[in-house]
VOGU-3710 file (C-alpha; in Angstrom, 3 decimals, decimal comma):
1> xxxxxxxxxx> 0,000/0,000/0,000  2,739/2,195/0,908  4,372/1,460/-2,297  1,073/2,356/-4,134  1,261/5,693/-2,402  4,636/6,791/-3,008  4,583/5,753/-6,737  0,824/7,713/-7,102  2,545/10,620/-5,503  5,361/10,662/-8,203
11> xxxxxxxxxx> 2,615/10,180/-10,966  1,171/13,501/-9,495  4,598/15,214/-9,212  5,433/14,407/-13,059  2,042/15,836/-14,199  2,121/18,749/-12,223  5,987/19,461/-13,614  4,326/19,010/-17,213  1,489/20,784/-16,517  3,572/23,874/-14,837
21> xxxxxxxxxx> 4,128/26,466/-17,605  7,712/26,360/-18,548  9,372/29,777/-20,242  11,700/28,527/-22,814  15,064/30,667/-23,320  16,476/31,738/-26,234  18,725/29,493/-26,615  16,695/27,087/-27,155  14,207/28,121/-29,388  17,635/28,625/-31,479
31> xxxxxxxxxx> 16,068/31,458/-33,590  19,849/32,620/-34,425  20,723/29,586/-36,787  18,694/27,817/-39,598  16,771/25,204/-38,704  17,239/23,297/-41,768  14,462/21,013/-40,356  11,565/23,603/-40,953  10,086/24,920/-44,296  8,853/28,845/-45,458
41> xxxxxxxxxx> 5,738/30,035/-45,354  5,569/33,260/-48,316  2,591/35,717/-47,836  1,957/38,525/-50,357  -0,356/41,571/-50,248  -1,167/43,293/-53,614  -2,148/47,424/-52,944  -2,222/49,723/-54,897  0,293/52,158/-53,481  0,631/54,682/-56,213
51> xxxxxxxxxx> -3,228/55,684/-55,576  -3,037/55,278/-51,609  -0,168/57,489/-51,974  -1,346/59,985/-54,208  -4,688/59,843/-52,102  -2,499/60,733/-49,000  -3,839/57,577/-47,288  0,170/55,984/-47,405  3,384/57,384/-47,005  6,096/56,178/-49,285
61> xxxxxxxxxx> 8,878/56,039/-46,567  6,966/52,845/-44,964  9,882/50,317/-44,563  8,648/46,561/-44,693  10,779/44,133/-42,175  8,789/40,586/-43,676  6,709/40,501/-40,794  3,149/40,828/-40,977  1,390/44,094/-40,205  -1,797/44,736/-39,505
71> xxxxxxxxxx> -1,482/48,258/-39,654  -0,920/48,175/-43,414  -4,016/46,025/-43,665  -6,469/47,786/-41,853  -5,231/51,309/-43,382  -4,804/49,687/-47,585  -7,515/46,752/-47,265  -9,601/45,205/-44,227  -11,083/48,478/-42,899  -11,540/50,330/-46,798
81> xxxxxxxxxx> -14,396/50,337/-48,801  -15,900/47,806/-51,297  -14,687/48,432/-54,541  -15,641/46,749/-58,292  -12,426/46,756/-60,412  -12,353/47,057/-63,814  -11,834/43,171/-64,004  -15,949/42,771/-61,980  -13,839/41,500/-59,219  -14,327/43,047/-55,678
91> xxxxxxxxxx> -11,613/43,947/-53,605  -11,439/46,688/-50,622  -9,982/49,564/-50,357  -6,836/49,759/-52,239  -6,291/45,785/-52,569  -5,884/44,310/-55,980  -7,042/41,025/-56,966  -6,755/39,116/-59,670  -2,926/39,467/-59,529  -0,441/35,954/-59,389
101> xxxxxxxxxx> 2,863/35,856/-58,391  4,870/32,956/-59,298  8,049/31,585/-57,052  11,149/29,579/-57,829  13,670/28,445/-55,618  16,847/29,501/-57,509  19,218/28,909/-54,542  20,556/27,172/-51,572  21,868/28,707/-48,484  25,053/27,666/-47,263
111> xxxxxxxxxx> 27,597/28,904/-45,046  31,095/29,066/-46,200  34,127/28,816/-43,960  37,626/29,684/-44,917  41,019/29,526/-43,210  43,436/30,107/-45,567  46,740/31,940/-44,172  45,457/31,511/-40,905  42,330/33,787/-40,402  39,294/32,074/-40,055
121> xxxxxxxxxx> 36,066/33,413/-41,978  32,805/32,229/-42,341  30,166/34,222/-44,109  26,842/33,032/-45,577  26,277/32,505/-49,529  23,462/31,156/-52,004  24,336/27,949/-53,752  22,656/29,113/-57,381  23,448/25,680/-59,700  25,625/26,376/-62,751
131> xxxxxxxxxx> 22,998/24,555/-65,331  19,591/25,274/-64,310  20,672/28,787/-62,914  22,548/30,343/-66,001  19,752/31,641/-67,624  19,063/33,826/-63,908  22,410/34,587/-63,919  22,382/35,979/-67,437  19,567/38,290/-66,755  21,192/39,580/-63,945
141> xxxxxxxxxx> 24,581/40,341/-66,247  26,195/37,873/-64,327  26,864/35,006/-67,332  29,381/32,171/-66,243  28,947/33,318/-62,555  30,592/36,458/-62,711  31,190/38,356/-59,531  31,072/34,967/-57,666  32,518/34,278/-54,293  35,064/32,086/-56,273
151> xxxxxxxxxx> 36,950/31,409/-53,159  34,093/28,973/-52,103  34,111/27,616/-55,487  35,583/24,259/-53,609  32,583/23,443/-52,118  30,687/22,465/-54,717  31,909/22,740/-58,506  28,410/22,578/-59,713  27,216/25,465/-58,260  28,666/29,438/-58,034
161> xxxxxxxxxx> 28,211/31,040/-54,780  27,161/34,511/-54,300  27,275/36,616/-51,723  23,064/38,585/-51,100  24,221/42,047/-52,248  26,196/40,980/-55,181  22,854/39,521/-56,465  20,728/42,309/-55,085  22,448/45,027/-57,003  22,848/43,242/-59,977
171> xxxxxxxxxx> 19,062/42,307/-59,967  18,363/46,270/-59,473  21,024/47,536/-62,387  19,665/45,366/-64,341  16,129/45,885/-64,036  17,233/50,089/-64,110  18,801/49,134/-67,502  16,871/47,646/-69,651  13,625/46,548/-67,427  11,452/44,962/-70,481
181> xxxxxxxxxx> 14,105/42,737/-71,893  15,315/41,366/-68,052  11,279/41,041/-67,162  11,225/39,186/-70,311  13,844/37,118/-69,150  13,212/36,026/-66,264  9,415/35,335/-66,470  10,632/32,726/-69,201  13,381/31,128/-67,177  11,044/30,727/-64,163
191> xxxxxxxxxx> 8,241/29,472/-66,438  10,731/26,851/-68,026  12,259/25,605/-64,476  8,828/24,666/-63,298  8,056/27,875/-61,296  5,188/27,463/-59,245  1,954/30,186/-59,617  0,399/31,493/-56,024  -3,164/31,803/-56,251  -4,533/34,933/-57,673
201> xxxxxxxxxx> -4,726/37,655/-55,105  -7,793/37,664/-53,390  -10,594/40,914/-52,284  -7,990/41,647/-49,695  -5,199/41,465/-52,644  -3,890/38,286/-50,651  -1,753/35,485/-51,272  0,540/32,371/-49,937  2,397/29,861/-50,314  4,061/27,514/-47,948
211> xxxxxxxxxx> 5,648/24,202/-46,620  8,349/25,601/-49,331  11,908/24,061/-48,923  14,253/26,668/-47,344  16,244/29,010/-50,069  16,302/31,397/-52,507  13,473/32,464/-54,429  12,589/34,423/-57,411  9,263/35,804/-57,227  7,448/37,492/-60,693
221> xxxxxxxxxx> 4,086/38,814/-60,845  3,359/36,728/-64,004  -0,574/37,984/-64,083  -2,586/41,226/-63,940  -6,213/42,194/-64,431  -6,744/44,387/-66,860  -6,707/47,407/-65,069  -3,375/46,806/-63,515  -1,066/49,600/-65,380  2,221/47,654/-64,549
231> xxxxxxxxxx> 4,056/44,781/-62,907  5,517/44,842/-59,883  9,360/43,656/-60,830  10,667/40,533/-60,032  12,108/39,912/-56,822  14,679/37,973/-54,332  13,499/36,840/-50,962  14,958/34,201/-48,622  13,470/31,996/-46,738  14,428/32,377/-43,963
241> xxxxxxxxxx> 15,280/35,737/-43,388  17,164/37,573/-41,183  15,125/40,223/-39,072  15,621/43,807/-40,028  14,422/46,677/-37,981  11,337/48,841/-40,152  8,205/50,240/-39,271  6,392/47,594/-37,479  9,834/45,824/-35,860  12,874/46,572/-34,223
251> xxxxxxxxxx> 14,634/43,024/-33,449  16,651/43,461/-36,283  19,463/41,127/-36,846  18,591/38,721/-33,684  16,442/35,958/-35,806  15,501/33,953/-38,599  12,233/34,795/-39,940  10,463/31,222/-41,435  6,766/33,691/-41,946  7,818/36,345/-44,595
261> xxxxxxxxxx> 4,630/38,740/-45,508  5,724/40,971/-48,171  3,512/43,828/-49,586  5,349/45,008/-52,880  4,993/47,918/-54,523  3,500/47,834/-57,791  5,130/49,892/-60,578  3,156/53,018/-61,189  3,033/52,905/-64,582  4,228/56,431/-64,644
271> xxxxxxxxxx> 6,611/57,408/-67,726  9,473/59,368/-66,891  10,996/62,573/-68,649  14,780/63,942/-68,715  15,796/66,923/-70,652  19,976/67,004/-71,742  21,721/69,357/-73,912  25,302/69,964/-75,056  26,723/72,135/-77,806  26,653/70,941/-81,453
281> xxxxxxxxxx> 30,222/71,858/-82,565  32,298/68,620/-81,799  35,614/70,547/-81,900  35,254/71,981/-77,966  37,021/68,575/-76,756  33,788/68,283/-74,683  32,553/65,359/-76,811  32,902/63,466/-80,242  30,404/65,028/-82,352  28,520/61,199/-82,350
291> xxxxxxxxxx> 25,063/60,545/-81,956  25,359/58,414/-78,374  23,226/59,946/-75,473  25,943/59,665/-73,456  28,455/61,945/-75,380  28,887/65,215/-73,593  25,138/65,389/-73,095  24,611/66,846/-69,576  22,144/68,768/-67,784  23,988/71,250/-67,444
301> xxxxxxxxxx> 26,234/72,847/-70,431  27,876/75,988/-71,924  27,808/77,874/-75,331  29,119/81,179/-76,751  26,583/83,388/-78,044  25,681/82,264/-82,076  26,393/78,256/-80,843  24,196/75,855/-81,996  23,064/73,729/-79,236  21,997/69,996/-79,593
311> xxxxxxxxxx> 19,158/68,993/-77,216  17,660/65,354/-76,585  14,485/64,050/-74,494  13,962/61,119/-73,039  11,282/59,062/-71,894  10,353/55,816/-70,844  6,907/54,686/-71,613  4,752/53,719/-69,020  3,801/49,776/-69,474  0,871/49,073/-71,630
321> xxxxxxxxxx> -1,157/46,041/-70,925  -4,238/45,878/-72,641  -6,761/48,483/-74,277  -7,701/50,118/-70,916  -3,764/51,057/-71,058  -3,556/51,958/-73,677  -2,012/55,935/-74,152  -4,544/58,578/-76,028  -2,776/61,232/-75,580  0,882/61,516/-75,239
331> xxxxxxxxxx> 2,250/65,361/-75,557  5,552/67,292/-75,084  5,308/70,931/-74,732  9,274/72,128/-74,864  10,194/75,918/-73,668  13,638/77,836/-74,275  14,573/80,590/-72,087  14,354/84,256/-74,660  18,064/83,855/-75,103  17,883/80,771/-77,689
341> xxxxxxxxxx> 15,465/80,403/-80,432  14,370/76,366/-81,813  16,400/76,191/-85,995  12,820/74,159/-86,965  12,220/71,408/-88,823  14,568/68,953/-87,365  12,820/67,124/-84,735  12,771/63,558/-84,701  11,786/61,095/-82,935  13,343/57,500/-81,986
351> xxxxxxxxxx> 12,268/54,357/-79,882  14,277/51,709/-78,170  13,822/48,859/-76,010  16,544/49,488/-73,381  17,316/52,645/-71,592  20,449/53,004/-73,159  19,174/53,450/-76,531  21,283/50,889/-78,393  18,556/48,843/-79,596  16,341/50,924/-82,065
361> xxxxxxxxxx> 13,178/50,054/-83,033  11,257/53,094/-84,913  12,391/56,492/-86,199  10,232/58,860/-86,985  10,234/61,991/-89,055  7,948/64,814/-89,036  7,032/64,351/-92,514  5,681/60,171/-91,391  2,295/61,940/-89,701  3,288/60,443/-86,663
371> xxxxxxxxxx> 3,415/63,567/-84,488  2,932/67,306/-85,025  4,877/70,287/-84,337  3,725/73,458/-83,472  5,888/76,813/-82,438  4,650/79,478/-80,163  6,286/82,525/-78,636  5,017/82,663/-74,267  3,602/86,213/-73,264  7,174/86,345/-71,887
381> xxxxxxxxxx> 9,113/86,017/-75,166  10,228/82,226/-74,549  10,034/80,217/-77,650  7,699/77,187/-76,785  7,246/74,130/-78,964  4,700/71,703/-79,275  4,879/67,610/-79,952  1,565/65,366/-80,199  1,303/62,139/-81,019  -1,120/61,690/-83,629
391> xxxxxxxxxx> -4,067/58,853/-83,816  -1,614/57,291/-85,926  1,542/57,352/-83,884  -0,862/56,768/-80,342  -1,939/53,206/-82,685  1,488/52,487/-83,643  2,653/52,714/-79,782  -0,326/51,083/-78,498  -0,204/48,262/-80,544  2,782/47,660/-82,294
401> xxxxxxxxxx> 4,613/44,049/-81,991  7,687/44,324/-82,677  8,639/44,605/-79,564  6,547/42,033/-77,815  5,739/39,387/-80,401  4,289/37,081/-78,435  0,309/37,078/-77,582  1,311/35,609/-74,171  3,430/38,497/-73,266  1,638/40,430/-70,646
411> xxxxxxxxxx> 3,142/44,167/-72,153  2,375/45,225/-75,985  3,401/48,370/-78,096  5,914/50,225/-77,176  5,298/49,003/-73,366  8,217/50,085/-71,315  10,178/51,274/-74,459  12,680/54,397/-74,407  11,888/57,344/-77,023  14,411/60,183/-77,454
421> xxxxxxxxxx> 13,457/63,214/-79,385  16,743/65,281/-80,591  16,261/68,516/-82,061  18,728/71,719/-82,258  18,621/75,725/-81,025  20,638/78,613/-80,812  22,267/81,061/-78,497  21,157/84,961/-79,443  23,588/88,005/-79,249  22,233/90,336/-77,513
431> xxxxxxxxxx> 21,186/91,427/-73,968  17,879/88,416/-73,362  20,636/85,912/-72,744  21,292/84,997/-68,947  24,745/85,065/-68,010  26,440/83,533/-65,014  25,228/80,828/-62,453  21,378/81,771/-62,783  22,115/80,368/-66,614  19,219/80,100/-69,672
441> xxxxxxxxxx> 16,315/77,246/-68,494  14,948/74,949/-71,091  11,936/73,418/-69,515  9,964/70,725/-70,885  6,727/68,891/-69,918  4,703/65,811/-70,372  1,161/65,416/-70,523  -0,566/61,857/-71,020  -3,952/59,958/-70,518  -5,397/56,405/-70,816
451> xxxxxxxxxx> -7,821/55,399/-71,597  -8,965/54,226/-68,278  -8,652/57,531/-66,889  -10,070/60,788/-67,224  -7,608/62,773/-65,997  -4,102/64,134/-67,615  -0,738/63,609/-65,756  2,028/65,853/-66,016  5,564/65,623/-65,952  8,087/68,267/-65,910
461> xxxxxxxxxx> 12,073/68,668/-66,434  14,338/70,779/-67,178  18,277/71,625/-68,604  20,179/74,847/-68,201  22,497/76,192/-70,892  25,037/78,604/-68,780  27,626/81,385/-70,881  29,782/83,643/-69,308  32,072/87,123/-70,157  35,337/88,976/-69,480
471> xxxxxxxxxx> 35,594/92,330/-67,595  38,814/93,809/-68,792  39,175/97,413/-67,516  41,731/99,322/-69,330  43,838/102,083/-67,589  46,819/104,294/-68,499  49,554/105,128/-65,703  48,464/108,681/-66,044  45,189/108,758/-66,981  45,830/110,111/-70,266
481> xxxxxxxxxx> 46,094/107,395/-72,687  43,910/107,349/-76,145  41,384/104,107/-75,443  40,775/104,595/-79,471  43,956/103,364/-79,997  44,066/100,284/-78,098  43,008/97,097/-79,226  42,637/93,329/-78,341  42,257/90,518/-79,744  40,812/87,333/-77,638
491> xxxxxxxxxx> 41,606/83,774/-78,862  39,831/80,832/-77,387  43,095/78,216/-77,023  40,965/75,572/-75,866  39,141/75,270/-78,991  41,783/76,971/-81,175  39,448/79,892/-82,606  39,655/83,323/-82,363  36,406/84,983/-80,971  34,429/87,555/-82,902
501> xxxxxxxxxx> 32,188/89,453/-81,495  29,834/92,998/-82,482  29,692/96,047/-80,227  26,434/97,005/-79,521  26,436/100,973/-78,892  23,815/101,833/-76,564  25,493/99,466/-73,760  29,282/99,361/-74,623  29,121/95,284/-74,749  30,906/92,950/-76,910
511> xxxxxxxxxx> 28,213/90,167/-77,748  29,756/87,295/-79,364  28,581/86,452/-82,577  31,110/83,786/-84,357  34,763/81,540/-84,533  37,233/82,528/-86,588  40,176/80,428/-87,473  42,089/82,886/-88,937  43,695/85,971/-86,596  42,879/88,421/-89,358
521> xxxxxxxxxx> 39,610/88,120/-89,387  39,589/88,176/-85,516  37,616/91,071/-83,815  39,665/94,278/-82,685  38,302/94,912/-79,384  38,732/98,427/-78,356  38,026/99,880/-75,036  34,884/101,700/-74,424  35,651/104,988/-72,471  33,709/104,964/-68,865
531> xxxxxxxxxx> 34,141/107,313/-65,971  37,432/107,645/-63,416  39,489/107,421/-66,731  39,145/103,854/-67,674  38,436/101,969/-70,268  36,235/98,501/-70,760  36,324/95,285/-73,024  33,237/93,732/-71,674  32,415/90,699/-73,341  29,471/88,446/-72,915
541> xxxxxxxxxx> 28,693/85,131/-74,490  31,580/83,186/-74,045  31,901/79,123/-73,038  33,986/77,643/-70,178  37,632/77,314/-71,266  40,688/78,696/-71,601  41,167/82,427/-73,538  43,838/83,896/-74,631  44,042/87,767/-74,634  46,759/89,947/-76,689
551> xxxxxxxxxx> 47,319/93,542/-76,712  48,333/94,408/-80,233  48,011/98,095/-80,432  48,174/101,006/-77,423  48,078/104,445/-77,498  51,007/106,811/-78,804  53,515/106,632/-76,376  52,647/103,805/-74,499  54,315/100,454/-73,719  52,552/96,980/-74,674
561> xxxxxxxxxx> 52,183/93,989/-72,410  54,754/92,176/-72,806  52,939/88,743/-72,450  49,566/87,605/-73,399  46,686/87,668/-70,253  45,913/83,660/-69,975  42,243/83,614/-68,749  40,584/80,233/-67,512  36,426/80,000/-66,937  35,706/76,463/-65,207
571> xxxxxxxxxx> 31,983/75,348/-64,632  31,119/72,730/-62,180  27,468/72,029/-61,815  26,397/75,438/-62,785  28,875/77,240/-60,738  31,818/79,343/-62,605  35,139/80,161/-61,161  37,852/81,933/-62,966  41,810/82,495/-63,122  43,878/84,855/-64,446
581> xxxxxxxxxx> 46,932/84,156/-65,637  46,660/81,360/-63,065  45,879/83,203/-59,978  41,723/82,523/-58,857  39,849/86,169/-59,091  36,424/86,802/-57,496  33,718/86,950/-61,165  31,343/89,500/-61,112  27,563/89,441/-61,131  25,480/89,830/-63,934
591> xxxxxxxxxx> 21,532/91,400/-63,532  21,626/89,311/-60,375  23,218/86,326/-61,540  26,286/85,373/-59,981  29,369/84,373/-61,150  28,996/86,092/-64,550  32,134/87,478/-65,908  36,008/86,880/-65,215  37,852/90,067/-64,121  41,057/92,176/-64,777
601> xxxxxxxxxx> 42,722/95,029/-64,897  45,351/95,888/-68,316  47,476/99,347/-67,488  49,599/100,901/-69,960  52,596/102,902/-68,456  54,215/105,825/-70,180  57,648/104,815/-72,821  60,656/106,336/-72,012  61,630/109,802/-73,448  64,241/110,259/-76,460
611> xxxxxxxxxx> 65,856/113,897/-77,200  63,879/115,746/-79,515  64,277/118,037/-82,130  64,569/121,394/-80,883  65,772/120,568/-77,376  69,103/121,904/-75,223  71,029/119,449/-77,187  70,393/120,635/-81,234  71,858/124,490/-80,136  74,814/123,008/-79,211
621> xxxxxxxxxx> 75,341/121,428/-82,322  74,336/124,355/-83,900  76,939/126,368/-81,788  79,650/123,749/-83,102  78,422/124,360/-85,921  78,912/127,839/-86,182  82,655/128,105/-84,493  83,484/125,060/-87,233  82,804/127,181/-90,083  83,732/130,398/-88,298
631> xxxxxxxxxx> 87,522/128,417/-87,697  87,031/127,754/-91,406  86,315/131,411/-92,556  88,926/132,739/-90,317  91,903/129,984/-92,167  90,582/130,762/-95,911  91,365/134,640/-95,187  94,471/134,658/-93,165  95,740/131,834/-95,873  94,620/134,475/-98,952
641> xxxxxx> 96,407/137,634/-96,770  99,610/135,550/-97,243  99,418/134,956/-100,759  98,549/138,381/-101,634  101,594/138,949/-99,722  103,781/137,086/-101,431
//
């Protein structure tokens, strides 16, 4: 019986130690390693963020940490209103459904250890197999696993190891470069690796996947609806992942997360517009005269007054999906600051399928009826241009297949494409040009409309075409000096071309007007007289580089320079600075624009005196004179005396 007690008593003892709640530590729950025994659960929510944001319901700074947050939900879905998409689906509040994301695991994680010459390293890396992964590695410009970890390439000779951000930035340069084409790519290498499709996104724009192997994965939103204006671009996620701090959690870096929600941003759809300019001549040394849009095009850029300047435009369609995507209107309306006029007649236009524009797939020419051109003058005196698409060029980028041949391909028409419009202006001589920092703007905007809408969007951008003068102030040592005598002549030795330039009257400025190559036919600059007896060379219109300025003629009486002035104008992001004869001087303002016009100072000192005729020293040769032929008069008569004598 006693027996029967004690072992009842230790039956209740080892329930109520089971029963007790027990608080496990850290360490063993483990949560800092991989535990390779447990699988990934994926969990995606599809808003739109582009409306929420533009709505001022969501702030673009939200950071996502892969952790679920209800906050997001109840703000872009749960808590919003029922909506009918343009598919009949219903979703709420911003949520989209309708949308599939496909996943394939493209990697292994691995942890590499290394103790060559005695310093022991381990790191993690993703395992990405060298024959189904070369395709992904391709897309990613990484072909025969470039920019592997090739020290772990021991481990396993059928695989190249990466490190994450080697395949995180290449993902992202890739996709910045030439989006369509590595979109392209990838759907079709996940498609023929047997990726695996989520189901489509439900009214709460909601989706999973789990029990999935631990990894790597690519994940591409391989469906739309309709009304959809763009994919979301493909992405990397591990499973597991390592915390990160964000908006909803601050454990960063103490865990593996097994539970990833993600809630990616789709793509706007939004085109985008830059504006670059450079001068035409191709014998500044500032580029190769070529038609690449990288060759000495620049936001920024100086010209001498009369320069022809080359412009180009770019933009990047916005993804077209389907007819409710399509673009009907699609409008550039171009503005030059008063100091440049547009040459007409030379716009063109020119599509690519990369952003680089190497791949060309239409020109057009004004004369094709594809667009119109129209030229206006502001109320201010800015020369404004006008390009439309017309409801033959909208058809031709709506539709065209060139680009996307296939009928399965989600994009069509010029989807995603690059056009560049190039066309030329020039710099005016006279007093409308800007000079200095505030430079001449050359704005340009976008307007365009789907069909689906009925609303315009804008865009805006803008370039800046900066030229810049020399002071010179003339003076004499005694403030006597003829300034009509003086000239100068002004050779630009960067570009080997002497400057010529026309005095306008009423001001007293030099405004440049042409090159010569030729000194002769150089201009004579001659100092305009001002007050407190000096003179002034101002000229305006002149391009960063290095002048050359020679005294060739002073006033009567005078001494010339005995050197040439060396004169340097450097431009840095729209700011000038200036040397003379390579010491840094302060440039002068111009109408309220800074850094305008190089400065210096030319002084002419008096030559020395000769004797001149009629001085103290001619009577005494006259006195010689005199007591020579005197001596001479006196010896012809006493030598006659004596032969009369005789």
């Amino acid at each position: 019986m006693r027996r029967l007690k004690k072992a009842a008593a230790l039956c209740l003892s080892l329930l109520a130690l089971l029963t007790m709640p027990v608080k496990a530590s850290a360490a063993e729950l483990r949560e800092e390693i991989i535990d390779t025994g447990r699988t990934g659960f994926l969990t995606i929510y599809k808003y739109d963020i582009t409306s929420s944001e533009k709505d001022g319901v969501w702030d673009s700074s939200y950071v996502s940490t892969g952790v679920f947050d209800q906050t997001v939900n109840d703000t872009l879905g749960a808590s919003g209103k029922e909506n009918t998409q343009g598919n009949g689906q219903t979703s709420y509040g911003y949520a989209i459904s309708g949308v599939e994301f496909s996943y394939l695991k493209v990697a292994d994680i691995v942890q590499y250890t290394d103790s060559a010459e005695g310093a022991h390293k381990v790191e993690v890396l993703y395992g990405i197999p060298k024959d189904t992964g070369a395709p992904f590695l391709e897309a990613l410009g990484l072909p025969d696993g470039a920019s592997r970890f090739d020290s772990a390439d021991v481990m396993d000779d059928t695989k190249y190891f990466y490190q994450a951000d080697v395949l995180v930035d290449a993902l992202a340069a890739a996709l910045a470069a030439n989006p369509t084409t590595v979109k392209n790519a990838l759907e079709t290498y996940l498609a023929g690796n047997g990726g695996t499709a989520m189901p489509l996104t439900d009214g709460y724009g909601k989706t999973t996947a789990e029990n999935l192997p631990l990894g790597l994965y690519l994940v591409v939103e391989t469906k739309v609806p309709e009304m959809v204006v763009s994919t979301t671009d493909p992405f990397l996620v591990s499973l597991p992942m390592t915390s990160i701090n964000g908006s909803n959690a601050t454990d960063g870096g103490t865990r593996w997360i097994y539970d990833v929600t993600l809630y990616p941003k789709n793509e706007t759809g939004m085109p985008t517009l830059e504006k670059t300019l450079r001068e035409s001549k191709d014998d500044t040394g500032k580029h190769e005269g070529s038609a690449s849009i990288d060759d000495g095009y620049a936001e920024l850029g100086t010209a001498s007054d009369g320069d022809v300047v080359d412009y180009q435009i770019f933009s990047r369609l916005p993804s077209i999906t389907s007819e409710s995507t399509y673009l009907t209107c699609y409008t550039f309306v171009d503005t030059l600051s008063k100091g440049l006029s547009y040459n007409k007649g030379d716009v063109q236009l020119e599509f690519f399928s990369d952003d680089a524009c190497t791949n060309s797939i239409a020109v057009w020419q004004e004369s094709d009826g594809k667009f119109t051109v129209d030229y206006t003058t502001s109320e201010n005196g800015e020369s404004v241009m006008t390009i439309a698409m017309t409801e033959a060029g909208l058809e031709e980028i709506n539709t065209a297949s060139q680009v996307y041949p296939e009928s399965t391909m989600v994009n069509s028409g010029y989807s995603d494409c690059t056009l560049r419009i190039t066309y030329q202006a020039a710099m005016h001589s006279d007093d409308s040009v800007i000079y200095g920092s505030n430079g001449n703007p050359n704005q340009v905007e976008l307007t365009w409309k789907r069909t689906s809408q009925d609303y315009y969007d804008t865009l805006e951008d803008d370039c800046q075409v900066h030229t810049y003068g020399i002071d010179l102030t003339k003076l004499f040592s005694d403030g006597k000096g003829d300034f009509s005598q003086v000239e100068f002549r002004i050779q630009n030795t960067t570009d080997g071309y002497f400057v010529q330039a026309e005095l306008d009257e009423e001001s007293g400025i030099y405004y440049v007007t042409g090159h010569a190559d030729s000194k002769a036919d150089a201009t004579k600059f001659v100092p305009v007289a001002g007050a407190d007896s000096a003179g002034k060379v101002t000229v305006k219109g002149l391009e960063d580089d290095a002048y050359r300025i020679t005294e060739v003629r002073t006033a009567n009486g005078y001494t010339l320079l005995k050197e040439d002035i060396e004169v340097v104008i450097s431009q840095t992001d729209g700011k000038a600075t200036a040397t003379v004869d390579g010491k840094a001087v302060t440039m002068l303002e111009d109408s309220g624009s800074a850094n305008a016009h190089a400065p210096l100072q030319v002084v002419n000192t008096k030559g020395f005196d000769l004797p001149q005729t009629g001085d103290r020293g001619v009577w005494m040769y006259g006195l010689i004179g005199v007591v020579l032929m005197a001596g001479s008069l006196t010896s012809l008569y006493l030598a006659n005396r004596k032969k009369q004598g005789k």
